[in-house]
KOLBAZA-697648 format. One record per atom (N, C-alpha, C): x, y, z; residue number from 1. Coordinates in steps of 0.2 Angstrom, whole numbers, plus 5000, padded with zeros to 4 digits. Example, Ala and Ser with C-alpha at 12.3 -4.5 7.8 and 13.67 -1.06 7.14 Angstrom:
2
{east->5066; north->4972; up->5039; num->1}
{east->5062; north->4978; up->5039; num->1}
{east->5066; north->4984; up->5039; num->1}
{east->5064; north->4989; up->5035; num->2}
{east->5068; north->4995; up->5036; num->2}
{east->5064; north->5000; up->5039; num->2}
***
This chain:
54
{east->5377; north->4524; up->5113; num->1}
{east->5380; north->4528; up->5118; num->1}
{east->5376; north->4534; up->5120; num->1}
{east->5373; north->4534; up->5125; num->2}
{east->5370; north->4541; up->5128; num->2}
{east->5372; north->4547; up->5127; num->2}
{east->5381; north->4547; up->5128; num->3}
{east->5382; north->4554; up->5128; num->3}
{east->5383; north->4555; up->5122; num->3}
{east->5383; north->4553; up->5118; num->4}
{east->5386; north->4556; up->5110; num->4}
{east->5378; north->4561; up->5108; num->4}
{east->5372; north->4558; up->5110; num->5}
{east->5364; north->4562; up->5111; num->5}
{east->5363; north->4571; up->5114; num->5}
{east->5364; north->4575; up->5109; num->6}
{east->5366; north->4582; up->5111; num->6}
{east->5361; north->4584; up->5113; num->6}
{east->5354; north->4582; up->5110; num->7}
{east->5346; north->4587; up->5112; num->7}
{east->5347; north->4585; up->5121; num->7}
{east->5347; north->4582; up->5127; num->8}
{east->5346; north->4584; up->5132; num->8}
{east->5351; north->4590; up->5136; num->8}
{east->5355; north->4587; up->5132; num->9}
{east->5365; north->4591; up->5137; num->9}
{east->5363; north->4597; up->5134; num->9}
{east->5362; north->4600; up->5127; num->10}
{east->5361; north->4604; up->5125; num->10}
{east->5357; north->4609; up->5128; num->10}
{east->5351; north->4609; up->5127; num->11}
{east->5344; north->4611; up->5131; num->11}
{east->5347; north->4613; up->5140; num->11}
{east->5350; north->4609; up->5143; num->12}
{east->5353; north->4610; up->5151; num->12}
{east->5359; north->4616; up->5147; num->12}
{east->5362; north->4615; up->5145; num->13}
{east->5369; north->4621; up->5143; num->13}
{east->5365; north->4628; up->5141; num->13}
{east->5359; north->4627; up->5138; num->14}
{east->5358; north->4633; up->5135; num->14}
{east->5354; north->4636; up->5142; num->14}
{east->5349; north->4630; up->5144; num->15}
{east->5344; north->4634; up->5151; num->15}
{east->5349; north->4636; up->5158; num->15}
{east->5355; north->4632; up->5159; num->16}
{east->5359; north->4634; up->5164; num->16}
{east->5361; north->4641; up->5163; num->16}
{east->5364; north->4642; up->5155; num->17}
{east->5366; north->4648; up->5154; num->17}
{east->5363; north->4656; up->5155; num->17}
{east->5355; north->4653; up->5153; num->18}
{east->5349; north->4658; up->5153; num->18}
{east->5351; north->4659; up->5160; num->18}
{east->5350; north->4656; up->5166; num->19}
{east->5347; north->4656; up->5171; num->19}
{east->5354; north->4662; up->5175; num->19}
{east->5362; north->4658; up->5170; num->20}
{east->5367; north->4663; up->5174; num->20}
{east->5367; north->4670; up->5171; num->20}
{east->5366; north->4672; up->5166; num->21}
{east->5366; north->4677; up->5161; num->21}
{east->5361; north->4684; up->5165; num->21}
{east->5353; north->4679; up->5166; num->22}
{east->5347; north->4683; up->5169; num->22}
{east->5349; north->4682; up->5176; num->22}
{east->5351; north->4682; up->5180; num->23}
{east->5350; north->4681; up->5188; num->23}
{east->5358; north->4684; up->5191; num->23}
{east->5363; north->4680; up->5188; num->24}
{east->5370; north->4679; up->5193; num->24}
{east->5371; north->4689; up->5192; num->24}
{east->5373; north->4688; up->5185; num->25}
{east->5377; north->4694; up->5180; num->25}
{east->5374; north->4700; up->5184; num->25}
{east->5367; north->4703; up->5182; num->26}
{east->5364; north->4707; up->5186; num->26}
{east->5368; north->4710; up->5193; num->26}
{east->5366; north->4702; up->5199; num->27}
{east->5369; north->4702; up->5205; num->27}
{east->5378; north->4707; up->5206; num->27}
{east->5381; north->4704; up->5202; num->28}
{east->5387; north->4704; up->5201; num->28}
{east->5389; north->4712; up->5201; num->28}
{east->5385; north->4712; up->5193; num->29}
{east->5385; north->4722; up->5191; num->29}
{east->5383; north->4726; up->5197; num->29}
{east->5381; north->4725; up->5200; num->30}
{east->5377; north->4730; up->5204; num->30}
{east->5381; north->4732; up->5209; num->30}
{east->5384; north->4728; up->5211; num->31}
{east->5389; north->4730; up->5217; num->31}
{east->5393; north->4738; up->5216; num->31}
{east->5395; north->4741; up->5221; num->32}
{east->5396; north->4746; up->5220; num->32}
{east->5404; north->4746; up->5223; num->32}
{east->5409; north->4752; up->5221; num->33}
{east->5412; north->4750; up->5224; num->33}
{east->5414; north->4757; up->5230; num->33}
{east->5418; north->4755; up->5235; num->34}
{east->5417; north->4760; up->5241; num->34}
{east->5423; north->4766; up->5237; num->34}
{east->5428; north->4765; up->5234; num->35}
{east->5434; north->4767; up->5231; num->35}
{east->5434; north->4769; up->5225; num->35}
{east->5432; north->4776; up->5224; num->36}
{east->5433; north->4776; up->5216; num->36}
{east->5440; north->4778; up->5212; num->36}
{east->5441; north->4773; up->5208; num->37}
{east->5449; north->4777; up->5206; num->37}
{east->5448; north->4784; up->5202; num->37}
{east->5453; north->4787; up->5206; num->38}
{east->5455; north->4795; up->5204; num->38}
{east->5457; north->4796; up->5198; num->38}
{east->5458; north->4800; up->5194; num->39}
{east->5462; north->4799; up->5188; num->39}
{east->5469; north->4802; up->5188; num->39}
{east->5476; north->4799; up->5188; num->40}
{east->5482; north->4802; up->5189; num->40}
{east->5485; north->4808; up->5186; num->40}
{east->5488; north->4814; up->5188; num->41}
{east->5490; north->4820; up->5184; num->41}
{east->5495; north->4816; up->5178; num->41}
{east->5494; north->4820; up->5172; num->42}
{east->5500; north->4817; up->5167; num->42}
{east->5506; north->4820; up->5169; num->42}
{east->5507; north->4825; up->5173; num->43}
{east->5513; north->4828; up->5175; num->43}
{east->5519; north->4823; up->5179; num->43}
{east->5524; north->4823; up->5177; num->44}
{east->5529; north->4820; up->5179; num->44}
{east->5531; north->4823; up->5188; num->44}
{east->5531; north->4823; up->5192; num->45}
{east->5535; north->4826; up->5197; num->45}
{east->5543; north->4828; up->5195; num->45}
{east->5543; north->4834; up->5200; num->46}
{east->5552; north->4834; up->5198; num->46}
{east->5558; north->4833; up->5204; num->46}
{east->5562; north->4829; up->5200; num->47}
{east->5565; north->4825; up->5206; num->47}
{east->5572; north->4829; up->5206; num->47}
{east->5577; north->4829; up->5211; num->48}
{east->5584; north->4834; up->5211; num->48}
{east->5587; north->4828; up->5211; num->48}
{east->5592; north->4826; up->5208; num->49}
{east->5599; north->4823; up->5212; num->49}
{east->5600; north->4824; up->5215; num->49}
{east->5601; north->4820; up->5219; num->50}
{east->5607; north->4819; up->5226; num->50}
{east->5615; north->4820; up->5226; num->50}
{east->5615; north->4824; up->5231; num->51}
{east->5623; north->4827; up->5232; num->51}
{east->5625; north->4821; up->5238; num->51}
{east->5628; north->4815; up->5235; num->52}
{east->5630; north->4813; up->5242; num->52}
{east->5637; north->4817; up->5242; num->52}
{east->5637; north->4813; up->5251; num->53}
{east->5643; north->4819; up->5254; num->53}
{east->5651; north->4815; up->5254; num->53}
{east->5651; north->4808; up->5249; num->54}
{east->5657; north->4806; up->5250; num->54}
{east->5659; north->4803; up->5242; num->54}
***
């Protein structure tokens, strides 16, 4: 049985992987983004009760 034969599958796993790691990844990182997130105050806001009127 062919597939049980790991030396070709192997070599194709490891070279597709090279090929994703060095070309796609890079692409990927680079992108920039238009929004950068701000960083939020630790302060709570302060909020009243409400008086309803009934």
């Amino acid at each position: 049985m062919p597939q049980l034969n790991p030396s070709p599958w192997f070599a194709i796993l490891v070279f597709s992987w090279i090929i994703f790691l060095t070309l796609v990844v890079p692409k990927v990182l680079n992108h920039i983004f238009p929004n950068d997130p701000t960083a939020q105050s630790t302060q709570t806001p302060k909020t009243d009760s409400w008086s309803w009127p009934w």
